[in-house]
C-alpha positions as CSV (number, residue, x, y, z in Angstrom):
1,X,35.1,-68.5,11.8
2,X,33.8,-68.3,8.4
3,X,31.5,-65.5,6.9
4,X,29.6,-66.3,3.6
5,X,27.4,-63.9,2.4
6,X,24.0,-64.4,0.6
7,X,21.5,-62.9,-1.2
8,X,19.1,-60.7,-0.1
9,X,15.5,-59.4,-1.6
10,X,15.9,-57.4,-4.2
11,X,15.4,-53.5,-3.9
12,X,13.7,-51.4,-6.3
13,X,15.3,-49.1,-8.5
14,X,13.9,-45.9,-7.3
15,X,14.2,-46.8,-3.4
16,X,16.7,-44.6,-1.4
17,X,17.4,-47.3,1.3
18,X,20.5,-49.8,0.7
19,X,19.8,-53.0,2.3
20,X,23.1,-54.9,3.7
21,X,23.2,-58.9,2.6
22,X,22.4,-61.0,5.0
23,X,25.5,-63.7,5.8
24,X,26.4,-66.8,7.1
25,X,28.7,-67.2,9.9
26,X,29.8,-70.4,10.5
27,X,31.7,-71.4,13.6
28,X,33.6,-74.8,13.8
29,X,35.3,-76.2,17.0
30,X,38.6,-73.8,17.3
31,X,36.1,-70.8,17.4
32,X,35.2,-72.4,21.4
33,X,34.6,-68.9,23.6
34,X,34.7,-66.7,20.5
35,X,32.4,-63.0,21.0
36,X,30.8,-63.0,17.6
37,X,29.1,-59.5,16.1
38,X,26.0,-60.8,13.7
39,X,22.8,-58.5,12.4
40,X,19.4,-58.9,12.4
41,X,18.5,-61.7,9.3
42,X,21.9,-63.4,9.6
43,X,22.5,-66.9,9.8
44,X,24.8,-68.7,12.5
45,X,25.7,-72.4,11.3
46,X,27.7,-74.3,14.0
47,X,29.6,-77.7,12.6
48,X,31.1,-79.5,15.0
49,X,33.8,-82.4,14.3
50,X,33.6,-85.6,16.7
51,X,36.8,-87.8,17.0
52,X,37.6,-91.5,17.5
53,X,40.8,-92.6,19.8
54,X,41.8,-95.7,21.1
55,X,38.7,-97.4,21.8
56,X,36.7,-93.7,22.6
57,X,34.3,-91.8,20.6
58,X,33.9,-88.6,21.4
59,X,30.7,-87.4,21.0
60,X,29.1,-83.5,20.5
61,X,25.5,-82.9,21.6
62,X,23.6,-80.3,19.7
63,X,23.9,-76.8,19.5
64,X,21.4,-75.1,21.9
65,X,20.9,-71.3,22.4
66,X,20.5,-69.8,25.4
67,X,17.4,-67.2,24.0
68,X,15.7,-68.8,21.2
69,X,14.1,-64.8,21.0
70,X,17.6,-63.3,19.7
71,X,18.7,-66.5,18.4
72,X,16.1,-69.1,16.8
73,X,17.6,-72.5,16.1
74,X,16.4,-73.8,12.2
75,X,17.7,-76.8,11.9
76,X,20.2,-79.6,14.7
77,X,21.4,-82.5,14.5
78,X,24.3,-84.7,15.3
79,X,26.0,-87.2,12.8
80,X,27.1,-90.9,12.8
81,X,30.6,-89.9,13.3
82,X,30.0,-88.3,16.8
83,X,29.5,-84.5,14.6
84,X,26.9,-82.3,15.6
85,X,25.6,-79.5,13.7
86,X,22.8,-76.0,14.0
87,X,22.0,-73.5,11.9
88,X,20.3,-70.2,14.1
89,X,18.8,-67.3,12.6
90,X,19.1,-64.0,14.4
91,X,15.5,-63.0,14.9
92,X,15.9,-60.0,17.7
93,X,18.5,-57.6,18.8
94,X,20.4,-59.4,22.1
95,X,22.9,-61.7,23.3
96,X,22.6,-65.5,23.0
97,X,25.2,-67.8,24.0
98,X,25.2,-71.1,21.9
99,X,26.6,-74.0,23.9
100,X,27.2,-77.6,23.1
101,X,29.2,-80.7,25.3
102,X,31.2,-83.0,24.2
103,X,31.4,-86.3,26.0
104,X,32.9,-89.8,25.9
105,X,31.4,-92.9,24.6
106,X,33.4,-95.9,24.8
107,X,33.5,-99.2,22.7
108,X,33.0,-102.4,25.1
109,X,35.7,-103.2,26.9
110,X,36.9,-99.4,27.1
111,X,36.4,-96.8,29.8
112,X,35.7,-93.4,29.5
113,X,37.5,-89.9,31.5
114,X,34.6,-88.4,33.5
115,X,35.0,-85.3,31.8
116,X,32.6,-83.4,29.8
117,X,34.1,-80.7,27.6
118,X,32.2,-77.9,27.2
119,X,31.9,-75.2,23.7
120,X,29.8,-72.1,23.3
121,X,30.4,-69.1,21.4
122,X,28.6,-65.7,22.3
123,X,26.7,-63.9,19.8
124,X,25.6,-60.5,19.8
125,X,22.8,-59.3,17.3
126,X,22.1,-55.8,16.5
């Protein structure tokens, strides 16, 4: 996982509240069934890496989250090379799980496993 911090609004001189930066947390494919703290205004960017072996591609869909309240997907997509990516903003105080699948697409003549490989990482806002 990878936390990037960004900038936040300014705050007036004379204010007596300190506002926190809001970050980026970005989770790749080892971070699969990772519990990940994140506060209200954060970004979550999931990139996902697709693969190519012996005649198989192996394909992400994307990133979904389970309560677009807490969680509120920005942007999706998935890339030529079988990649998939989101970026989520963390609207409300909750618990979203973001889930994605991986499955196999085979070049002619190839066959694919059955299997569908599943990745999701739990985020809770506060």
């Amino acid at each position: 996982m990878i936390v990037v911090a960004s900038a936040a609004a300014p705050v007036a001189a004379h204010s007596p509240v300190s506002h926190r930066l809001a970050e980026r947390i970005v989770l790749m494919n080892p971070d699969n069934g990772r519990s990940v703290p994140a506060s209200l205004g954060d970004d979550i960017e999931v990139r996902l890496t697709g693969y190519r072996e012996n005649g198989l591609n192996y394909t992400w869909s994307t990133p979904q989250s389970s309560d677009s309240t807490v969680l509120r997907r920005t942007a999706g997509g998935m890339t030529p090379g079988g990649g998939a990516s989101a970026v989520f903003h963390a609207d409300h105080a909750g618990k979203a799980t973001i889930s994605a699948q991986r499955r196999c697409r085979p070049d002619s003549g190839h066959i694919c496993p059955l299997v569908v490989s599943p990745w999701k990482a739990t985020v809770t806002v506060k």
